[in-house]
Structure formats: structure tokens, C-alpha cells
ModelCIF file with pLDDT and N, C-alpha, C, O atoms, coordinates in Angstrom:
data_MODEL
#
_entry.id   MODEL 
#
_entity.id                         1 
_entity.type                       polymer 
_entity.pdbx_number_of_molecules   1 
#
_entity_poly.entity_id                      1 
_entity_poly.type                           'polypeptide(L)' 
_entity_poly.nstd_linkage                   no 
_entity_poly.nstd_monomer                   no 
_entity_poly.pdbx_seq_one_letter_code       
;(UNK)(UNK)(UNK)(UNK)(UNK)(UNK)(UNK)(UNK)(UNK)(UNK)(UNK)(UNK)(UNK)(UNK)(UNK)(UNK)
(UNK)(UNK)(UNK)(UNK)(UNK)(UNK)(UNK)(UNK)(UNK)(UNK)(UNK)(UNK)(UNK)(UNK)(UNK)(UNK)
(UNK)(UNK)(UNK)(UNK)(UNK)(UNK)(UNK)(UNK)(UNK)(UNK)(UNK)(UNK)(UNK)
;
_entity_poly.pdbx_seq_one_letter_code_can   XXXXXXXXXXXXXXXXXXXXXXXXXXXXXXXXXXXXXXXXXXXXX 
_entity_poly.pdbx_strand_id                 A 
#
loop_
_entity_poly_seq.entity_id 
_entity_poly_seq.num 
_entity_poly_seq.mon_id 
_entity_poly_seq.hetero 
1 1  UNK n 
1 2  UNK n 
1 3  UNK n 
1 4  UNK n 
1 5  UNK n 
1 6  UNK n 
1 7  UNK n 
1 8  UNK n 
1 9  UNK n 
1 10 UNK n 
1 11 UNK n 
1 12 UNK n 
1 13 UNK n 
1 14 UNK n 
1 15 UNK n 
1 16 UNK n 
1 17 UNK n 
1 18 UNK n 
1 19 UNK n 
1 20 UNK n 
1 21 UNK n 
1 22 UNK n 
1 23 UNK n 
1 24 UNK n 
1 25 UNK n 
1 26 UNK n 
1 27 UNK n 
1 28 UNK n 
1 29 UNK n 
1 30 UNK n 
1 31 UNK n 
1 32 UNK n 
1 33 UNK n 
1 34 UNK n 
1 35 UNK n 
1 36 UNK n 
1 37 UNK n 
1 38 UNK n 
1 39 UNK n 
1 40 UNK n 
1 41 UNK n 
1 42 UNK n 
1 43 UNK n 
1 44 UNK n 
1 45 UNK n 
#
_struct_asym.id          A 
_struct_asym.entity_id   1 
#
loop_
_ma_qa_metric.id 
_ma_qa_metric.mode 
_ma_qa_metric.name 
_ma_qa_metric.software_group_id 
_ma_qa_metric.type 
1 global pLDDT . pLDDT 
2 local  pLDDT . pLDDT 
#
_ma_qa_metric_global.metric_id      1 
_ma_qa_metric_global.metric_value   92.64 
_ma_qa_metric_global.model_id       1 
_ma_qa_metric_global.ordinal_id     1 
#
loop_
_ma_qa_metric_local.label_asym_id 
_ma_qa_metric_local.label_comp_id 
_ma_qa_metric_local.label_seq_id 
_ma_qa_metric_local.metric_id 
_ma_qa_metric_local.metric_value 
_ma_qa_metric_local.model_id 
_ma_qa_metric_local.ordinal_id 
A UNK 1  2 85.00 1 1  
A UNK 2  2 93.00 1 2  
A UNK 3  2 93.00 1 3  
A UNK 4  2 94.00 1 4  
A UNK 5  2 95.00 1 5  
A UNK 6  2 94.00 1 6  
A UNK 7  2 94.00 1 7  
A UNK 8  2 95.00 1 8  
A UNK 9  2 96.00 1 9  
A UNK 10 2 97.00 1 10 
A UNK 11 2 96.00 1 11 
A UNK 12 2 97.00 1 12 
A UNK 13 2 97.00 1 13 
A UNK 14 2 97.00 1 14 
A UNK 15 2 97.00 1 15 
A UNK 16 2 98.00 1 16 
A UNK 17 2 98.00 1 17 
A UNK 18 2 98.00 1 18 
A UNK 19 2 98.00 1 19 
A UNK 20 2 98.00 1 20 
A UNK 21 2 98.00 1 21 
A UNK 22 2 98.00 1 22 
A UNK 23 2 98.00 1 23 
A UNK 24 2 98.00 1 24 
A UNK 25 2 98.00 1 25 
A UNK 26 2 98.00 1 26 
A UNK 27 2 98.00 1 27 
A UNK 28 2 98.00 1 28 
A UNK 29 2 97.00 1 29 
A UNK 30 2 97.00 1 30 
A UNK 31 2 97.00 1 31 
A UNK 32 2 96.00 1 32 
A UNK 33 2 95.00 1 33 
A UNK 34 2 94.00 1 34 
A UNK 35 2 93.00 1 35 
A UNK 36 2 92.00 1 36 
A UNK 37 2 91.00 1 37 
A UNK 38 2 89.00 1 38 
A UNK 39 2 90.00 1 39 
A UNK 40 2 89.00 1 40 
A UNK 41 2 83.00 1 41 
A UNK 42 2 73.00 1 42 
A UNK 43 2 71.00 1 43 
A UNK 44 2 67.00 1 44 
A UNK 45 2 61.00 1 45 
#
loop_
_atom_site.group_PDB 
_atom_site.id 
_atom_site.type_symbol 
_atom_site.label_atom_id 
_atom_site.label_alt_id 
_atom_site.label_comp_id 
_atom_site.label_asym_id 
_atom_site.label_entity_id 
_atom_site.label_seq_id 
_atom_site.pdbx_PDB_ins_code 
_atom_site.Cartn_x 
_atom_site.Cartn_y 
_atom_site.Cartn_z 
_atom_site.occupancy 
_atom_site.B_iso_or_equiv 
_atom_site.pdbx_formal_charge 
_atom_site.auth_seq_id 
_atom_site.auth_comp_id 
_atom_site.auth_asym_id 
_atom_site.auth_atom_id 
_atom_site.pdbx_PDB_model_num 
ATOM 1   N N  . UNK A 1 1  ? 117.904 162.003 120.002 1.00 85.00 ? 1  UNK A N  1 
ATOM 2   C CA . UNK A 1 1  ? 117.079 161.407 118.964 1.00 85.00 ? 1  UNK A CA 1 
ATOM 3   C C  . UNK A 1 1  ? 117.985 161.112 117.771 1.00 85.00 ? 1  UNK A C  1 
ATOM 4   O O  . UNK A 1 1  ? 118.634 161.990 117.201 1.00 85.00 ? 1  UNK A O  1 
ATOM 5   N N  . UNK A 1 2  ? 117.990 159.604 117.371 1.00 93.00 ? 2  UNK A N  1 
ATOM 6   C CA . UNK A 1 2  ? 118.678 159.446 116.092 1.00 93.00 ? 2  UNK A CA 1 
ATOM 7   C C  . UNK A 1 2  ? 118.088 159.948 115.108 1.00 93.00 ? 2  UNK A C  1 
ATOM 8   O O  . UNK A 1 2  ? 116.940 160.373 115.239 1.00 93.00 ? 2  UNK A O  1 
ATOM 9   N N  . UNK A 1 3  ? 118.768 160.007 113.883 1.00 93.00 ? 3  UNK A N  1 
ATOM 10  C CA . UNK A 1 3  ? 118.564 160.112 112.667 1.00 93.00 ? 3  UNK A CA 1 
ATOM 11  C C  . UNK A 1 3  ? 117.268 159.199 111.942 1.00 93.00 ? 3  UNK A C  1 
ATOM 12  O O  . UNK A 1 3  ? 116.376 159.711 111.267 1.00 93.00 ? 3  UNK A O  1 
ATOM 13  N N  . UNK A 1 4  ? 117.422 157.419 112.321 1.00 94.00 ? 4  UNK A N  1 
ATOM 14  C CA . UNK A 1 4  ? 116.317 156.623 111.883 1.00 94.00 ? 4  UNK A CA 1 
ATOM 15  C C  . UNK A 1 4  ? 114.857 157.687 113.249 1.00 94.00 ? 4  UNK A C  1 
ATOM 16  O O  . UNK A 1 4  ? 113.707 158.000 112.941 1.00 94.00 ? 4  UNK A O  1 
ATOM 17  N N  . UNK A 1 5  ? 115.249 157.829 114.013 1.00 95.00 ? 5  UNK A N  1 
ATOM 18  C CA . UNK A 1 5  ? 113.737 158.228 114.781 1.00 95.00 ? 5  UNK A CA 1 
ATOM 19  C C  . UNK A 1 5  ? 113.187 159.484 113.908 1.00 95.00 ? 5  UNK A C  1 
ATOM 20  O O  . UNK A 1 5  ? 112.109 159.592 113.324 1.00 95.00 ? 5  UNK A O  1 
ATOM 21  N N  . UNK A 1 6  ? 114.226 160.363 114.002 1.00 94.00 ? 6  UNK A N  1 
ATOM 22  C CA . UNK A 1 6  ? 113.974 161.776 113.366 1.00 94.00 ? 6  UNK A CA 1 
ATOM 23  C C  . UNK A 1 6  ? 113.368 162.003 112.256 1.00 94.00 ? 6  UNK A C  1 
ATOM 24  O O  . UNK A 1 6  ? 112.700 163.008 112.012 1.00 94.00 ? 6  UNK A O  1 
ATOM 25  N N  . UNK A 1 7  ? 113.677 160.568 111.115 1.00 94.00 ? 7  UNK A N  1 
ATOM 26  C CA . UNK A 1 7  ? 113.091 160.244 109.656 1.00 94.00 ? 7  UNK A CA 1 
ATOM 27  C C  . UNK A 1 7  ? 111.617 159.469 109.968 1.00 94.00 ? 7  UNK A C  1 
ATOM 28  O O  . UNK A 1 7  ? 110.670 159.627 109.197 1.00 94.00 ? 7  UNK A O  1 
ATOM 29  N N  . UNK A 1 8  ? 111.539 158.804 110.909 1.00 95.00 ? 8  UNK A N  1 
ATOM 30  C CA . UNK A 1 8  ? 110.394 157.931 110.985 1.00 95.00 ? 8  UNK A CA 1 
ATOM 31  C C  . UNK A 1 8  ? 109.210 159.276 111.699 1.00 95.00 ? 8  UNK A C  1 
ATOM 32  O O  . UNK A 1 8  ? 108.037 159.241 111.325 1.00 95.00 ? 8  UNK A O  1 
ATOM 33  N N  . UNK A 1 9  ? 109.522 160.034 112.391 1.00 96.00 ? 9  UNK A N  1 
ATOM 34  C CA . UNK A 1 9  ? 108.612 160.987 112.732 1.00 96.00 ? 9  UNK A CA 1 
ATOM 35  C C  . UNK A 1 9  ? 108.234 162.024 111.296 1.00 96.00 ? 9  UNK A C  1 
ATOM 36  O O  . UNK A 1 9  ? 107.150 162.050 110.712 1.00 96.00 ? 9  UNK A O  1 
ATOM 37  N N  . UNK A 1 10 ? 109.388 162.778 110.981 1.00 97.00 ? 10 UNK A N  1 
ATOM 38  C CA . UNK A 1 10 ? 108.762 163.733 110.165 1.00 97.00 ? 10 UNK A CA 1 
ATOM 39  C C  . UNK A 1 10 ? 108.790 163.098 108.912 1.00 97.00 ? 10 UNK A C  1 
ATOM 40  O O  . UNK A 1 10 ? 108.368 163.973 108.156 1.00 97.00 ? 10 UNK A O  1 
ATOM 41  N N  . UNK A 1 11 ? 109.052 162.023 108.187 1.00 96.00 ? 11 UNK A N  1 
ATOM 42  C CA . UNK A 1 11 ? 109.072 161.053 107.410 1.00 96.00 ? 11 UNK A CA 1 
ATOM 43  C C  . UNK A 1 11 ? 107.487 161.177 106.538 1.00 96.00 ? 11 UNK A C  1 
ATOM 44  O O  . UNK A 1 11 ? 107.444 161.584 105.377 1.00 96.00 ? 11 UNK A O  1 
ATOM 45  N N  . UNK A 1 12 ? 106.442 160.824 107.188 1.00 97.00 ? 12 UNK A N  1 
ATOM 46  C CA . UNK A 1 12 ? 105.066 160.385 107.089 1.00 97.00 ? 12 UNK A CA 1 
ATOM 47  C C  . UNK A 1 12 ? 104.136 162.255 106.463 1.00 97.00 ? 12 UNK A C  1 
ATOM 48  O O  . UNK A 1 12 ? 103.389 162.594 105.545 1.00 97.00 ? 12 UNK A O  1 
ATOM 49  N N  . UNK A 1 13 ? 104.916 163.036 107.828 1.00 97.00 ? 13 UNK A N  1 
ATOM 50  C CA . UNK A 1 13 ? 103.912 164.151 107.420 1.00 97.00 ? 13 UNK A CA 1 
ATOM 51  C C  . UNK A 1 13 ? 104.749 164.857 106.022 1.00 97.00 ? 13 UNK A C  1 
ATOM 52  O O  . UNK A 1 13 ? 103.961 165.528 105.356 1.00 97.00 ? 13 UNK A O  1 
ATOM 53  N N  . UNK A 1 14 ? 106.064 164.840 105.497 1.00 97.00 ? 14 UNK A N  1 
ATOM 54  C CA . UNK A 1 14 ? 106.514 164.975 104.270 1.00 97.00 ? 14 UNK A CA 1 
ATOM 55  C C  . UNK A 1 14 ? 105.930 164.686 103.520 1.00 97.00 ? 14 UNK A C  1 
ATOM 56  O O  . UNK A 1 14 ? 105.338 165.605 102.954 1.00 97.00 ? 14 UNK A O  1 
ATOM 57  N N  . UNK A 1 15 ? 105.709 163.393 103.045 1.00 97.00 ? 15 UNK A N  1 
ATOM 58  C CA . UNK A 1 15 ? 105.129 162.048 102.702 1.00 97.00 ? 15 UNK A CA 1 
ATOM 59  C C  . UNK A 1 15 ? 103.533 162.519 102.504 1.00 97.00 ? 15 UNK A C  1 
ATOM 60  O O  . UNK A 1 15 ? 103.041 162.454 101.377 1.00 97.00 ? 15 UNK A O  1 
ATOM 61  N N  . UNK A 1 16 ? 102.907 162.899 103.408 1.00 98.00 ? 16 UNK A N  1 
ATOM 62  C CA . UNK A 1 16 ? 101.515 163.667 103.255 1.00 98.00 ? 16 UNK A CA 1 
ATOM 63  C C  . UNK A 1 16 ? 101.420 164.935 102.026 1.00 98.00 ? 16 UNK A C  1 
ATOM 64  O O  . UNK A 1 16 ? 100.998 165.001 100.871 1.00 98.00 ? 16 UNK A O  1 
ATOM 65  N N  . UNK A 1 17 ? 102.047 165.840 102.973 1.00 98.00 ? 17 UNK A N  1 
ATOM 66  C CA . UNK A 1 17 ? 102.076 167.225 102.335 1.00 98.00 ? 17 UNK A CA 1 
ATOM 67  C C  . UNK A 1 17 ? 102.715 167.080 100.798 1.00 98.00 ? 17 UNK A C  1 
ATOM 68  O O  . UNK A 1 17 ? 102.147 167.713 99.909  1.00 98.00 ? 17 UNK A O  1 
ATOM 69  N N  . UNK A 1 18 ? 104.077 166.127 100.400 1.00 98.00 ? 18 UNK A N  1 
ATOM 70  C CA . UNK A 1 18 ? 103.773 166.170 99.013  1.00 98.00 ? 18 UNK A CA 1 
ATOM 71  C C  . UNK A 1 18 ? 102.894 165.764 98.381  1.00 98.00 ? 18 UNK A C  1 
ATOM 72  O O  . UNK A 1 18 ? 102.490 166.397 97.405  1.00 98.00 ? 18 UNK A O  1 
ATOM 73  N N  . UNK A 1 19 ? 102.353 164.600 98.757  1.00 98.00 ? 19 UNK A N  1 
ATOM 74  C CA . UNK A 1 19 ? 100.866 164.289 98.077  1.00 98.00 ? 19 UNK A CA 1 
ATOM 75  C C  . UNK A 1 19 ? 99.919  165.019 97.993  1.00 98.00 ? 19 UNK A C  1 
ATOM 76  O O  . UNK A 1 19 ? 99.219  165.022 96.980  1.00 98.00 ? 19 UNK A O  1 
ATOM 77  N N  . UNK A 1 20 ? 99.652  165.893 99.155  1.00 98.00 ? 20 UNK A N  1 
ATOM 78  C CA . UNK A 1 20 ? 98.682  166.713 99.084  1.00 98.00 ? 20 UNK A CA 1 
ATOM 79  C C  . UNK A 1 20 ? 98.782  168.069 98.094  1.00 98.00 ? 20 UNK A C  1 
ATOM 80  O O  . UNK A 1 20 ? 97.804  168.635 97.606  1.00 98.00 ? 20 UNK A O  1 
ATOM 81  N N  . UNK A 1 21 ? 100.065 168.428 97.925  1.00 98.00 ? 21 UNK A N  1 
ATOM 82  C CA . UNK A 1 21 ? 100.093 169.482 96.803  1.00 98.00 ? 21 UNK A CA 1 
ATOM 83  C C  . UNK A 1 21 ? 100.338 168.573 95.352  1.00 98.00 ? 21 UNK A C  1 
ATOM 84  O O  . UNK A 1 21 ? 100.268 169.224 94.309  1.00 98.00 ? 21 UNK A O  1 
ATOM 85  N N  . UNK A 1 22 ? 100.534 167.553 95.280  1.00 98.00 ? 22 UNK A N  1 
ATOM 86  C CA . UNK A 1 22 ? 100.547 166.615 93.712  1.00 98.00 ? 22 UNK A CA 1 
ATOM 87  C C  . UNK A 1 22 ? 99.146  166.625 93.660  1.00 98.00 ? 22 UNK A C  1 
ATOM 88  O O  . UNK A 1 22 ? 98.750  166.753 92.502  1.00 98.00 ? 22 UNK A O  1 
ATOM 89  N N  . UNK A 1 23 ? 97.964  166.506 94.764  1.00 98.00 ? 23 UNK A N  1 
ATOM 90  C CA . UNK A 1 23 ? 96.651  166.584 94.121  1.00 98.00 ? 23 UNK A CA 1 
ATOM 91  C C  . UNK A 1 23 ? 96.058  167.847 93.897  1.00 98.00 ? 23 UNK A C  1 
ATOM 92  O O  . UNK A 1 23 ? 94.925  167.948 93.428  1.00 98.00 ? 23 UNK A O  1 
ATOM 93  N N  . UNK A 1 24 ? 96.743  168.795 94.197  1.00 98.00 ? 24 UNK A N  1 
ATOM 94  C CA . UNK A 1 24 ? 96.235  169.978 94.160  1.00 98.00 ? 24 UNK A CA 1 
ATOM 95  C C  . UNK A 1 24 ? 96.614  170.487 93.049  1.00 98.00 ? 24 UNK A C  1 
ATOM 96  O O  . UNK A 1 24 ? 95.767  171.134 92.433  1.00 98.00 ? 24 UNK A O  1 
ATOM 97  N N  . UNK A 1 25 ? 97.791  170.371 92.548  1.00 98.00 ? 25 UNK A N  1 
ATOM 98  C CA . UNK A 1 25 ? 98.691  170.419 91.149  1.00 98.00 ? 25 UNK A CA 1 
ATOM 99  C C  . UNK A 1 25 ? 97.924  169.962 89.931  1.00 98.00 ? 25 UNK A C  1 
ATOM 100 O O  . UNK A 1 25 ? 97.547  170.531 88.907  1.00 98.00 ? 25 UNK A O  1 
ATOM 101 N N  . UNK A 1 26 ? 97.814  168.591 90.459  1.00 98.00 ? 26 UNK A N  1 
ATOM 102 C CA . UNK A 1 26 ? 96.924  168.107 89.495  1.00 98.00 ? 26 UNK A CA 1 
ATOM 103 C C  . UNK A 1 26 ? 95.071  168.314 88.682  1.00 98.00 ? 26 UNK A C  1 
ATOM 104 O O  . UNK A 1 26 ? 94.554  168.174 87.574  1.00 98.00 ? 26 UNK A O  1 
ATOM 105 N N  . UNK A 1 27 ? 94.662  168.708 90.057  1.00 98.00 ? 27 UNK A N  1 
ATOM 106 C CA . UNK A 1 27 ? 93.295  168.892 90.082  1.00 98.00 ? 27 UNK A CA 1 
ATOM 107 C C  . UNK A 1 27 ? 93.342  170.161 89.404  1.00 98.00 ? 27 UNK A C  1 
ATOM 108 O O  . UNK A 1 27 ? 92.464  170.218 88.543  1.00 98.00 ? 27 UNK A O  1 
ATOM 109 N N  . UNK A 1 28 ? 93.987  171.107 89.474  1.00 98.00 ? 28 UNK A N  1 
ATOM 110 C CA . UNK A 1 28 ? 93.969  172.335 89.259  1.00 98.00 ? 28 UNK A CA 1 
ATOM 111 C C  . UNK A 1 28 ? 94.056  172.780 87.406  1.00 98.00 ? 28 UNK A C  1 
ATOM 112 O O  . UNK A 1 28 ? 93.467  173.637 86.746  1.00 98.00 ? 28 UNK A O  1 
ATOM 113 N N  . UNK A 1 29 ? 95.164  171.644 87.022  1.00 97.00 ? 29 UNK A N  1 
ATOM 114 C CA . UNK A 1 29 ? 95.668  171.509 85.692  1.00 97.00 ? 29 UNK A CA 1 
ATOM 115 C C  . UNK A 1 29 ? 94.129  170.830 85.189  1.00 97.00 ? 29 UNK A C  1 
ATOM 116 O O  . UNK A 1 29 ? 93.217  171.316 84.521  1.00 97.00 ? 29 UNK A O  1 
ATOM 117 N N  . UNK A 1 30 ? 94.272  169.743 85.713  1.00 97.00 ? 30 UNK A N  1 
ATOM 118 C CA . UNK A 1 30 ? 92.347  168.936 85.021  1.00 97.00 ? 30 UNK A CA 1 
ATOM 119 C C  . UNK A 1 30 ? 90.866  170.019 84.876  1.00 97.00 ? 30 UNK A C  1 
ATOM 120 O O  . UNK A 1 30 ? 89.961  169.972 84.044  1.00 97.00 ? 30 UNK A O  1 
ATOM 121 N N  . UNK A 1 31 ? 91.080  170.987 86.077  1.00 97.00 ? 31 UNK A N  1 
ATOM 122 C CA . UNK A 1 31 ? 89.662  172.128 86.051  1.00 97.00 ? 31 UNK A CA 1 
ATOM 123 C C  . UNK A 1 31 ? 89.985  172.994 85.103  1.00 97.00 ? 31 UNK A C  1 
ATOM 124 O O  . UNK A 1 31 ? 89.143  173.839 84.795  1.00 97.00 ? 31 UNK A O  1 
ATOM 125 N N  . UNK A 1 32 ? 91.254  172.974 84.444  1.00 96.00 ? 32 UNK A N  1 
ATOM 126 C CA . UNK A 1 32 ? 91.618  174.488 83.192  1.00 96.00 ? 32 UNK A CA 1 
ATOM 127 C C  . UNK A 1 32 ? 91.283  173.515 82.205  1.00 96.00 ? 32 UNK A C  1 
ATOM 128 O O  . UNK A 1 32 ? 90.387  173.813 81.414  1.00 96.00 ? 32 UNK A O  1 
ATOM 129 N N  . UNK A 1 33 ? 91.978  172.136 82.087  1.00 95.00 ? 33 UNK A N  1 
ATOM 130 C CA . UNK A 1 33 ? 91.442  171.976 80.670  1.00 95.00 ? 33 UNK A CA 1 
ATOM 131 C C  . UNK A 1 33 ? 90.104  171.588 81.078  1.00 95.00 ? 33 UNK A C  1 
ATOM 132 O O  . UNK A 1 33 ? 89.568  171.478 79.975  1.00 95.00 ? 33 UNK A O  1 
ATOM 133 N N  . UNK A 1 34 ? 89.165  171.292 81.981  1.00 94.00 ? 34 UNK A N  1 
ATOM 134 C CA . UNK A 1 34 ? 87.728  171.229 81.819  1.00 94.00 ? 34 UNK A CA 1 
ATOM 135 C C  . UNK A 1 34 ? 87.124  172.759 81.560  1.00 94.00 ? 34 UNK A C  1 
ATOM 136 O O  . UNK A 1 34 ? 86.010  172.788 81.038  1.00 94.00 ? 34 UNK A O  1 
ATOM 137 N N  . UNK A 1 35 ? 87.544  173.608 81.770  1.00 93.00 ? 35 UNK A N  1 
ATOM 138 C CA . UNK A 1 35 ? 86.769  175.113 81.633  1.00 93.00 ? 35 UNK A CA 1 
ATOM 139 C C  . UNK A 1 35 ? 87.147  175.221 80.301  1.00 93.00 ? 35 UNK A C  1 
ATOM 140 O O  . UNK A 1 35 ? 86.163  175.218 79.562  1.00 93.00 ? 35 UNK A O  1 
ATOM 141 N N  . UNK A 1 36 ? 88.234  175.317 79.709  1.00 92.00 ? 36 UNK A N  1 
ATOM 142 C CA . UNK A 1 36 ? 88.859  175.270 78.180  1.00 92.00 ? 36 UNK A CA 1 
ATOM 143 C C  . UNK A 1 36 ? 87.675  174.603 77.470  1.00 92.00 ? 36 UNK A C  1 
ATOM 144 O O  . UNK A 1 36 ? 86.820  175.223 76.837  1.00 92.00 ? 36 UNK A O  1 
ATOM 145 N N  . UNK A 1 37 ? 87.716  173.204 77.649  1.00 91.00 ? 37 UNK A N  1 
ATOM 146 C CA . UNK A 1 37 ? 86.669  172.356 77.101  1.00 91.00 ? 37 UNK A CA 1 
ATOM 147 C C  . UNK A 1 37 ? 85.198  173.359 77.150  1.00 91.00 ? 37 UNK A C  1 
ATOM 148 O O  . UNK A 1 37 ? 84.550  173.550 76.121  1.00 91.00 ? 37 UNK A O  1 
ATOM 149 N N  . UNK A 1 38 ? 84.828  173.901 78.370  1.00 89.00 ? 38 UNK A N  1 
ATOM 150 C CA . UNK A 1 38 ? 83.124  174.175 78.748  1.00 89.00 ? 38 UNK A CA 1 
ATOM 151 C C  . UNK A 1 38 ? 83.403  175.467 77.793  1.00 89.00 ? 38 UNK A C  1 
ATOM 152 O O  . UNK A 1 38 ? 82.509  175.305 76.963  1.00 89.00 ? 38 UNK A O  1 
ATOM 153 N N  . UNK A 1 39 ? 83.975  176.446 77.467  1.00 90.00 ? 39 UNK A N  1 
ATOM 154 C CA . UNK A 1 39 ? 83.984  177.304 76.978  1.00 90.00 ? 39 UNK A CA 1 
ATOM 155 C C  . UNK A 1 39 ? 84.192  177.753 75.724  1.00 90.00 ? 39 UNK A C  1 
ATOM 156 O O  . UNK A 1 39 ? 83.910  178.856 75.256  1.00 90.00 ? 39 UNK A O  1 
ATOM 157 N N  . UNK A 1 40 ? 84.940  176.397 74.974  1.00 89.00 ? 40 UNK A N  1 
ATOM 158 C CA . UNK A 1 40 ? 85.115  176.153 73.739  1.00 89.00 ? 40 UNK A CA 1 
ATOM 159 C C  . UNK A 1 40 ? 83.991  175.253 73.020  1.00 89.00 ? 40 UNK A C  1 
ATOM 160 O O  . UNK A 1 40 ? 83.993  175.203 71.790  1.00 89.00 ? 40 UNK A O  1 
ATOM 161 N N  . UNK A 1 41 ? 83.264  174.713 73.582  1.00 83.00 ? 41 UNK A N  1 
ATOM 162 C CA . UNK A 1 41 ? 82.070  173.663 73.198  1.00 83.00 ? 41 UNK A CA 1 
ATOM 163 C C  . UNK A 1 41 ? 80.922  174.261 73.368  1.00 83.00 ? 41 UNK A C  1 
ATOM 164 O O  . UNK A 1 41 ? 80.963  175.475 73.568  1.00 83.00 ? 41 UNK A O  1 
ATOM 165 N N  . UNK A 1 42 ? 79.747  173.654 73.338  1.00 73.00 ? 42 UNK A N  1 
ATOM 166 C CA . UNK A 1 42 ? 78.691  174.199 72.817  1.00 73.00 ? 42 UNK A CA 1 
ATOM 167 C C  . UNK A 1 42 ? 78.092  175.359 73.775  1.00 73.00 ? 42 UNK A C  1 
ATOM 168 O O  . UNK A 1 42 ? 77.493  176.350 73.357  1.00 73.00 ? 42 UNK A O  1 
ATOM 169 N N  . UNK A 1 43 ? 78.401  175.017 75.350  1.00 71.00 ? 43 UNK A N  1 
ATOM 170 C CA . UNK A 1 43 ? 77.877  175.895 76.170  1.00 71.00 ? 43 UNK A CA 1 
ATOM 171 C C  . UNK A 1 43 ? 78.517  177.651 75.688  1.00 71.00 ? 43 UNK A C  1 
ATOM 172 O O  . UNK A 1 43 ? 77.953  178.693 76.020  1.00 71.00 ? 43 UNK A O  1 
ATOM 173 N N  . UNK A 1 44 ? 79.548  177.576 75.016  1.00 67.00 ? 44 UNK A N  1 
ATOM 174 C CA . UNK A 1 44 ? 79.929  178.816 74.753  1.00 67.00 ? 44 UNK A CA 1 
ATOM 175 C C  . UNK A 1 44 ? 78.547  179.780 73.752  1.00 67.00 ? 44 UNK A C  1 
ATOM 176 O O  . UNK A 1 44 ? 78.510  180.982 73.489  1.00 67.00 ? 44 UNK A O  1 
ATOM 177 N N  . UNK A 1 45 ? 77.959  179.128 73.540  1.00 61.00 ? 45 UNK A N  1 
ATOM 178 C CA . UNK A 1 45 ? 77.290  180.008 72.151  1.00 61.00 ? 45 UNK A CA 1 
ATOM 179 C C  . UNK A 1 45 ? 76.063  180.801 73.001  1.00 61.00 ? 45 UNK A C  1 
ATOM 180 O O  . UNK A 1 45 ? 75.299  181.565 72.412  1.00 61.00 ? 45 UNK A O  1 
#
């Protein structure tokens, strides 16, 4: 197996899995400052 086959196979699921932890990264950072927000605003009282 060349090198171009070897990249074109595990290429895609790399390619997945970083995306999939950049949305998880991300989502995670957006739900703290939304709880920050819910807890600092009016629902806090």
C-alpha cells in the first residue's frame, strides 16, 4: 500500500474526528457562557 492510498483511507476518518472534537470544543465553551449568562440574569434571583 502506497503512501497516496494510505492518506486517502485514513485521510477522511482524521478529517472526521477533528471536526468532531472542534464541535465538541466549541459547544462546550458556548453552554458555559450560556449558564454564566442563565445564572447571572434574572433567572438567578
Amino acid at each position: 500500500m502506497s503512501t497516496l492510498d494510505w492518506l486517502g483511507v485514513v485521510g477522511p476518518y482524521v478529517m472526521f474526528f477533528t471536526m468532531l472534537i472542534t464541535y465538541y470544543v466549541w459547544e462546550g465553551r458556548r453552554e458555559r457562557r450560556l449558564r454564566q449568562r442563565y445564572e447571572e440574569g434574572e433567572h438567578a434571583k
